[in-house]
Structure formats: C-alpha cells, structure tokens
BAVEXDREN-208190 format. One line per field, with one value per residue (C-alpha): residue number from 1; residue in three letters; y, x, z. Coordinates in Angstrom, 1 decimal. Last residue first. Layout:
BEGIN
num <- c(NUM,...)
residu <- c(ALA,...)
y <- c(Y,...)
x <- c(X,...)
z <- c(Z,...)
***
This chain:
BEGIN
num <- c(312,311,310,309,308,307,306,305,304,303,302,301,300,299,298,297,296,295,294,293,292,291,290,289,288,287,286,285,284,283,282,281,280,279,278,277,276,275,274,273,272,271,270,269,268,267,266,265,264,263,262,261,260,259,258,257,256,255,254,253,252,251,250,249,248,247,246,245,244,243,242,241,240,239,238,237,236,235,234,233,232,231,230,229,228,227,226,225,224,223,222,221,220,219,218,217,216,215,214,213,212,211,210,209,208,207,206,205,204,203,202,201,200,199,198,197,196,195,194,193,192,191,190,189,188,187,186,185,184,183,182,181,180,179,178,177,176,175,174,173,172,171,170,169,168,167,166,165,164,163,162,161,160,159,158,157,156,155,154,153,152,151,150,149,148,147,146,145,144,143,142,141,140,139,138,137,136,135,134,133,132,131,130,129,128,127,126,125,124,123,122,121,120,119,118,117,116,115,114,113,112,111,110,109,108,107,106,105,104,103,102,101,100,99,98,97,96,95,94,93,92,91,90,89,88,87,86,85,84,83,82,81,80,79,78,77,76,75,74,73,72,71,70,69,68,67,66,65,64,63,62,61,60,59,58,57,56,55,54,53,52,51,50,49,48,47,46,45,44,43,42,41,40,39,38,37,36,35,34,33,32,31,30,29,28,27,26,25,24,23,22,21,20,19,18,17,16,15,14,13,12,11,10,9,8,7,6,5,4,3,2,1)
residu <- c(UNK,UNK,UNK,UNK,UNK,UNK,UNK,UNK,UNK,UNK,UNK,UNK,UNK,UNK,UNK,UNK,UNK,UNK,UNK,UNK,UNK,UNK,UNK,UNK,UNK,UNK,UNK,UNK,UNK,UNK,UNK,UNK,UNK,UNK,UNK,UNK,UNK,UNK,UNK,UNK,UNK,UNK,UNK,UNK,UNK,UNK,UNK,UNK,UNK,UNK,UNK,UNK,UNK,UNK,UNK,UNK,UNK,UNK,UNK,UNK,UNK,UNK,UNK,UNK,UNK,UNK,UNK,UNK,UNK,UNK,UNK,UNK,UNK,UNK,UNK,UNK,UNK,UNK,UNK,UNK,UNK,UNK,UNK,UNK,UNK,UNK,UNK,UNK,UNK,UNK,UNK,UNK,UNK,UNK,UNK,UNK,UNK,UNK,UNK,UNK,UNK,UNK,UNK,UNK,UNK,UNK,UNK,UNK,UNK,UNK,UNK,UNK,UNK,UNK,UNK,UNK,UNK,UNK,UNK,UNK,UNK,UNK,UNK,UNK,UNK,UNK,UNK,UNK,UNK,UNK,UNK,UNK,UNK,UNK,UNK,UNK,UNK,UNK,UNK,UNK,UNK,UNK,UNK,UNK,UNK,UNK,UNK,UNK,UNK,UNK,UNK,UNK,UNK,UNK,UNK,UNK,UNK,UNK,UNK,UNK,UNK,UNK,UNK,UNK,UNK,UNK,UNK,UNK,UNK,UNK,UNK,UNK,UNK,UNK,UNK,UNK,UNK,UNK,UNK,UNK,UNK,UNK,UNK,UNK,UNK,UNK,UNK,UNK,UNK,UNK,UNK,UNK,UNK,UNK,UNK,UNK,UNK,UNK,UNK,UNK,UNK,UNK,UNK,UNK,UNK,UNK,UNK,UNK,UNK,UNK,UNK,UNK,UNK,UNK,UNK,UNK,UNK,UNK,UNK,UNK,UNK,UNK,UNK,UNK,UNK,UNK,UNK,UNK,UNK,UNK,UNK,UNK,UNK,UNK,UNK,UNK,UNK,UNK,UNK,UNK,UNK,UNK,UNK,UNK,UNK,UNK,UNK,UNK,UNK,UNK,UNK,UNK,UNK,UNK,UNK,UNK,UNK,UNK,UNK,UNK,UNK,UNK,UNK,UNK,UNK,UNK,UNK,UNK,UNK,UNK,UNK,UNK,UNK,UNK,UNK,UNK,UNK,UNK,UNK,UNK,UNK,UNK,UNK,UNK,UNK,UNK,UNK,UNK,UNK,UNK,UNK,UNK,UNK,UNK,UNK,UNK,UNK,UNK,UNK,UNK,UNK,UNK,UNK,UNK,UNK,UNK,UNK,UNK,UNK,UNK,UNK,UNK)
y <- c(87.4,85.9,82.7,82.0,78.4,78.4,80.6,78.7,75.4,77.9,78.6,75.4,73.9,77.1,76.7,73.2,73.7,77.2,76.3,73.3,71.9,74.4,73.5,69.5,70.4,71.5,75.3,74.9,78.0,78.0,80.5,83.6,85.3,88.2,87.0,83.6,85.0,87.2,84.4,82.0,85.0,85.4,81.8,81.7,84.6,83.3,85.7,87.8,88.1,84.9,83.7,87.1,87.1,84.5,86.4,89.3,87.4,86.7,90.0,91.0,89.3,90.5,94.2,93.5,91.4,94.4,96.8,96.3,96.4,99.4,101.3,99.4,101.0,104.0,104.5,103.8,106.3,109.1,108.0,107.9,112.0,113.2,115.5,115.7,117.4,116.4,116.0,117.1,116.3,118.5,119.0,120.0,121.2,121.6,120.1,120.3,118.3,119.0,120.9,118.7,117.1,120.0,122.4,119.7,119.3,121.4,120.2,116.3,116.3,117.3,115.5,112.5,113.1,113.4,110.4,108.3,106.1,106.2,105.9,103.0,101.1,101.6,100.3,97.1,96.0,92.7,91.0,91.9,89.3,90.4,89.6,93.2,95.4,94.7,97.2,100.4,99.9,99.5,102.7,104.5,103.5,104.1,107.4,108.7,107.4,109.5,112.1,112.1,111.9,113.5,112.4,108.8,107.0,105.4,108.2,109.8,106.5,107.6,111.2,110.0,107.5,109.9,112.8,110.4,109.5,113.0,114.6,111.1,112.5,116.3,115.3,113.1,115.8,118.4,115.7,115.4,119.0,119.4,117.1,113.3,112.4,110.5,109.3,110.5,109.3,108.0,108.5,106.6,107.4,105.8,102.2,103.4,105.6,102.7,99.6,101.6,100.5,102.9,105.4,108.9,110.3,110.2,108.0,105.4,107.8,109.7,106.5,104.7,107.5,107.6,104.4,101.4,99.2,97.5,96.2,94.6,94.9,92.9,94.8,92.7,93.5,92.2,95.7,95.6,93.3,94.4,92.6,92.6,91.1,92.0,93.0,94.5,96.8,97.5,94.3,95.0,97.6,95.5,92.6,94.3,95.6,92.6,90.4,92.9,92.1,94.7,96.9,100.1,102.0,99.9,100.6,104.5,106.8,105.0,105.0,102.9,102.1,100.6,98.4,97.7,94.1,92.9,95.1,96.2,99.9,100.6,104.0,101.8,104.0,103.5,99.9,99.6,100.7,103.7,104.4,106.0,106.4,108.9,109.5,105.6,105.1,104.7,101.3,99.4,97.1,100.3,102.4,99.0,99.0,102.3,102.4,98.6,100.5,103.5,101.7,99.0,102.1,104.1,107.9,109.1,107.0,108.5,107.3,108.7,111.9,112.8,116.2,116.7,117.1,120.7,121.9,122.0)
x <- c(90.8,93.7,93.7,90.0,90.1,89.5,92.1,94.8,94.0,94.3,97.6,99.0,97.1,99.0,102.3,102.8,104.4,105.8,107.3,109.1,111.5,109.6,106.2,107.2,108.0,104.9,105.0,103.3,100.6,99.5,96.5,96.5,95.7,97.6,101.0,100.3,99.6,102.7,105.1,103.7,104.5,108.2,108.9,108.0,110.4,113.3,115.5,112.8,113.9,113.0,109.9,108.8,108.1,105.5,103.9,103.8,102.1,99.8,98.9,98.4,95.9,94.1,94.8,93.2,90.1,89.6,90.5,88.0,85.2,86.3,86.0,82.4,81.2,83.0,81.3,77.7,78.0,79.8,77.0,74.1,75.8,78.1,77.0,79.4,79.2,81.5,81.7,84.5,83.0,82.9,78.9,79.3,82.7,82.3,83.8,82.6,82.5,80.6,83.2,85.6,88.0,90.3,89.2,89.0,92.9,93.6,90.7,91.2,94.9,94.2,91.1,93.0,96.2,94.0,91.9,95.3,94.1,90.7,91.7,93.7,91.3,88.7,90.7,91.9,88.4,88.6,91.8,95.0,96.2,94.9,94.8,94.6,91.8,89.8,92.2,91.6,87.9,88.5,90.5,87.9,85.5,87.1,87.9,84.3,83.6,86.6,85.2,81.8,78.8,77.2,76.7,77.2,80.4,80.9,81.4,84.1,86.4,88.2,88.6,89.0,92.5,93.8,93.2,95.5,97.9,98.4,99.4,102.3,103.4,103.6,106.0,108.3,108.4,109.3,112.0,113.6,113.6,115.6,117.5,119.1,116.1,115.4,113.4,110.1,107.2,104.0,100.5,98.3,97.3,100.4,99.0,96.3,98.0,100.3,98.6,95.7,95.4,94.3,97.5,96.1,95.4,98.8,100.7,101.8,103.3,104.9,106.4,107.1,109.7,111.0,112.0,110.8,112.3,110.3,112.0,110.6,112.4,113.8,115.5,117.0,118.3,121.7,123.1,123.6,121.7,120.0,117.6,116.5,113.9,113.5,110.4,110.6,107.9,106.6,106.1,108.1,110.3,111.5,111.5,114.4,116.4,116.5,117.3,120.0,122.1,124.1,121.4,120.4,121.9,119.8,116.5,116.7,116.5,115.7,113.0,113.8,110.2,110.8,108.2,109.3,108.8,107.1,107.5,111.2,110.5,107.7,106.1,102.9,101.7,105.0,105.4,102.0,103.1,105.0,108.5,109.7,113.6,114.6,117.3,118.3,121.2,124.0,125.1,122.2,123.6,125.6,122.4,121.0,123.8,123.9,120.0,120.6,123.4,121.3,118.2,120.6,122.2,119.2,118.4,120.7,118.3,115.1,111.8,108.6,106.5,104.1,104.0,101.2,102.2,102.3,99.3,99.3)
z <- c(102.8,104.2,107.2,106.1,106.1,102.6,101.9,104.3,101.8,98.5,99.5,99.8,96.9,94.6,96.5,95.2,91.8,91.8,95.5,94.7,98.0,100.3,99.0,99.7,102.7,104.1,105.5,108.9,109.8,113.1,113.7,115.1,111.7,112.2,113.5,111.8,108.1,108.8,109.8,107.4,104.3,106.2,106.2,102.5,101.9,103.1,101.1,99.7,95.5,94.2,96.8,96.8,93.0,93.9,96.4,94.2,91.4,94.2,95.6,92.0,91.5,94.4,93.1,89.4,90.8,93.7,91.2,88.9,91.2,93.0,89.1,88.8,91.9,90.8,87.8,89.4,92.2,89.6,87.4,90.2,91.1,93.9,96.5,99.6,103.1,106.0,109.2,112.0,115.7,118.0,118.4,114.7,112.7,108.7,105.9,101.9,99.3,96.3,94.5,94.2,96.5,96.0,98.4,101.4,101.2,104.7,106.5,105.0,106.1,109.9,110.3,109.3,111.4,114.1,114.0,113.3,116.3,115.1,111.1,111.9,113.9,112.1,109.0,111.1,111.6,110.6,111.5,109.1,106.6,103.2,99.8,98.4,96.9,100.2,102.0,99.6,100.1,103.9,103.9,102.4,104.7,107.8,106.6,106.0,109.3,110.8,109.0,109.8,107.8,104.8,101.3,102.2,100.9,97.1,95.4,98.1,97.8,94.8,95.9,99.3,98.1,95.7,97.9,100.8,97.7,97.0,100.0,100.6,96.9,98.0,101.3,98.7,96.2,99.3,101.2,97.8,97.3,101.1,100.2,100.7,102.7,105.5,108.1,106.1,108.4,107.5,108.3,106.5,102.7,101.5,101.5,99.3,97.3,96.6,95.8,95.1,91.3,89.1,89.1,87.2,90.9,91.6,94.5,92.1,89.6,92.3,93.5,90.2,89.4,92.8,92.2,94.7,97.1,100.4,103.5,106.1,109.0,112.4,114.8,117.0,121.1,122.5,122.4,118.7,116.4,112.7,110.3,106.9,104.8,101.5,98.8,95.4,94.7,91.2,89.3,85.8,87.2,90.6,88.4,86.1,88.7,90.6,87.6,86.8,89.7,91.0,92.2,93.5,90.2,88.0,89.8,89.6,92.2,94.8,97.0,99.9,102.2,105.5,107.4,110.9,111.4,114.9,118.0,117.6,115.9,119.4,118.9,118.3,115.0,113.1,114.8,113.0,109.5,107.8,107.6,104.7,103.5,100.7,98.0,98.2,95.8,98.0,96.4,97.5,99.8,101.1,101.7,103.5,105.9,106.6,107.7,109.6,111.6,112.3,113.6,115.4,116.9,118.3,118.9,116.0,113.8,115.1,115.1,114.1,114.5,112.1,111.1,108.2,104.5,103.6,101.2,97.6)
***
C-alpha cells in the first residue's frame, strides 16, 4: 500500500500552548497515547486558535489512559470519548477538542470491514500525524488514514456516475459519509473540502486507483483528473440500500454520543450550543431546566433546534 500523502500541519516546537496542552494531555492520560492526529478546519485554515483544534489520542489500550474505569469502559462500548481542553501562555488560548480512541478500534474503524463511516469517513480528509512514539506506529497509523480514504470511494464509487471528475467524485463521497451523521456544518461543506484539499485528493486517488476494483480507472483530460468506473444494478442497488442503513445507524449514533458527552465532556452541553451556533449562526440558549436534568429534557430541546433546521 501506498505512502500516505504529506500534509503539512502545525508544530509543537513552533508554539508553547501547542506543546504545553500536548504534555498536559500525555500526563492526564498516563503516557499512553502512541499517536496524536490533527485533522479539521484549523487543519486546513493553518490557524490552531481559530475555533477548536480537533485532536485525535490513540491510545494503546483504554485502561491504561484512564484512572477511572467508567471512562474506560464507555470509551470501548461507544467508540470515541470526547473532552474539551484548553491551553494559555502568552496571553493567547488554545481551545481543543479532544477525541480518545485505541489503536485497536482505529484500524478497525478505518478498514473496509467497518460499516459505519464514523471513522473512515472522518479520516478520509487530510490529516496530520503530530506525533508518534515510533517510527512503526507512525507506518500503521499512515496505512490506516490510506485505508479509510479507499474505504470511503470504494463505498461511495456505486453510487457515483461511471465517469466524471475527481474532485466531483470526491464531493460526493464525502457528502454520503456526512449525511450519515447529525450534522452542524452549512451546506456545501463537502465541496468545499474536497476543493481546497483538491490536491491531496488527486494525489491519494492516482496512487490508490489500482485497488478500487477493476472497473475504475483514472485518466488526465483538458487538465482535469477524471475517472472511469463500471459497476453493475446490484453493486448500484446494494449500496443504495448499504447508505441507507447507515444513515439510520450513524444518526443514531450521533445521539447516544451526545448523551454520553454530557458524562464524560466536562461542559459538554455548552460545547454542543457552541458548535450548533458557530455553524448554524443562530443563537442557541440552553434552558435551565435541560441543564439541571439533561436525560429528561434534552430530548424536547433537541428536537426544537431540529425542526428549525439548526442540524441536519
């Protein structure tokens, strides 16, 4: 399998709340973090303090990263757990969202054998590997991120037109993998993430082109990369029915995460109105009566922002 694209991302040497809040979290969780992955819009703006930098921990096992066995044991029941962290030096914040997972549950996540795209779906943009305790680490972590991209067109392929262009191609796929989720982002955020990552797409789809199956194929025309792919009413229907499936399964999902939030994200229900607001644009009030019993009145709560459209 091919090398995982470069993609360039920030460096802890290069700033000290980056580094501090790295050390930090490696202590929290009792120096069992083999790998760290940054992925996400502040990923793609260049900028680590515009909104929350999304960091991924992979761990090597869940009941060396924590103390408490209630953590350990939700974060292997309901693969990720989910924190917020933050880190102030030089009278600037760097605010993080910070997501925990095994290296066990990664590879499995980002395989082809994983149904849901929860994983290979997210891990099909361009991410960067800010650390790694080894050089093998750094190799299984490079052939996971390779996987979940052919996960996520190998999935996707049956459902696309049997020639077009790549960046199309990716547009779509991404937007499959997005509507599995309950979602924040404006319409339109999987063009925009596979335009401004147009390279890193073309890149990973010339060199993994081979083992999409023997119908696709990749060719260069009036500058643009397109492809070729012949896939059968089956494959068409199966995979129809296989999106389907996913989309009730991965929205689902998104709630029994949202609940499990509330337990292990220290102020999580300020986070989840601080996301719906940042991307929604609208205001978003938690009632008090949902902050004094969240398992009681979160469901009305949530199904009021649905309704008005606030997450898809």
């Amino acid at each position: 399998m091919s090398r995982y694209p470069t993609v360039a991302g920030p460096d802890a040497d290069d700033d000290i709340n980056l580094r501090a809040l790295l050390d930090d979290l490696h202590q929290r969780h009792h120096n069992a973090i083999c790998a760290t992955l940054v992925y996400g819009s502040c990923l793609r703006t260049g900028d680590i303090y515009d909104g929350l930098l999304d960091l991924y921990l992979i761990c090597n096992r869940y009941r060396e990263a924590y103390h408490r066995r209630t953590l350990a044991t939700a974060n292997w029941l309901l693969p990720p757990n989910v924190f917020y962290a933050e880190m102030s030096r030089n009278e600037k914040t760097l605010r993080a969202k910070v997501t925990v997972i095994s290296l066990r549950d990664f590879r499995r996540g980002c395989s082809h054998a994983w149904f849901q795209s929860y994983i290979w779906g997210r891990f099909s943009q361009p991410t960067h590997i800010l650390h790694a305790s080894s050089q093998q680490v750094r190799e299984q972590i490079e052939r996971c991120l390779v996987e979940a991209a052919c996960t996520l067109l190998r999935n996707a392929l049956p459902l696309m037109q049997d020639s077009g262009t790549v960046s199309l191609l990716w547009q779509e796929a991404l937007a499959l993998s997005y509507s599995t989720e309950l979602r924040t982002e404006r319409a339109g955020r999987a063009a925009e993430l596979a335009t401004v990552s147009e390279s890193f797409y073309h890149t990973i789809t010339r060199a993994q082109a081979a083992s999409l199956g023997p119908g696709f194929t990749v060719y260069d025309s009036d500058g643009e990369l397109r492809y070729r792919n012949t896939i059968s009413k089956t494959q068409r229907f199966s995979a129809k029915l296989a999106w389907f499936l996913r989309k009730v399964q991965g929205k689902l999902l998104s709630i029994t995460r949202l609940v499990k939030a509330l337990f292990t994200f220290e102020g999580g229900l300020d986070y989840i109105a601080w996301k719906l607001q940042r991307h929604s644009g609208e205001q978003i009030v938690i009632p008090e009566k949902v902050r004094r019993a969240p398992l009681i009145h979160m469901w009305g709560f949530f199904w009021g922002l649905y309704r008005r459209g606030v997450f898809k």
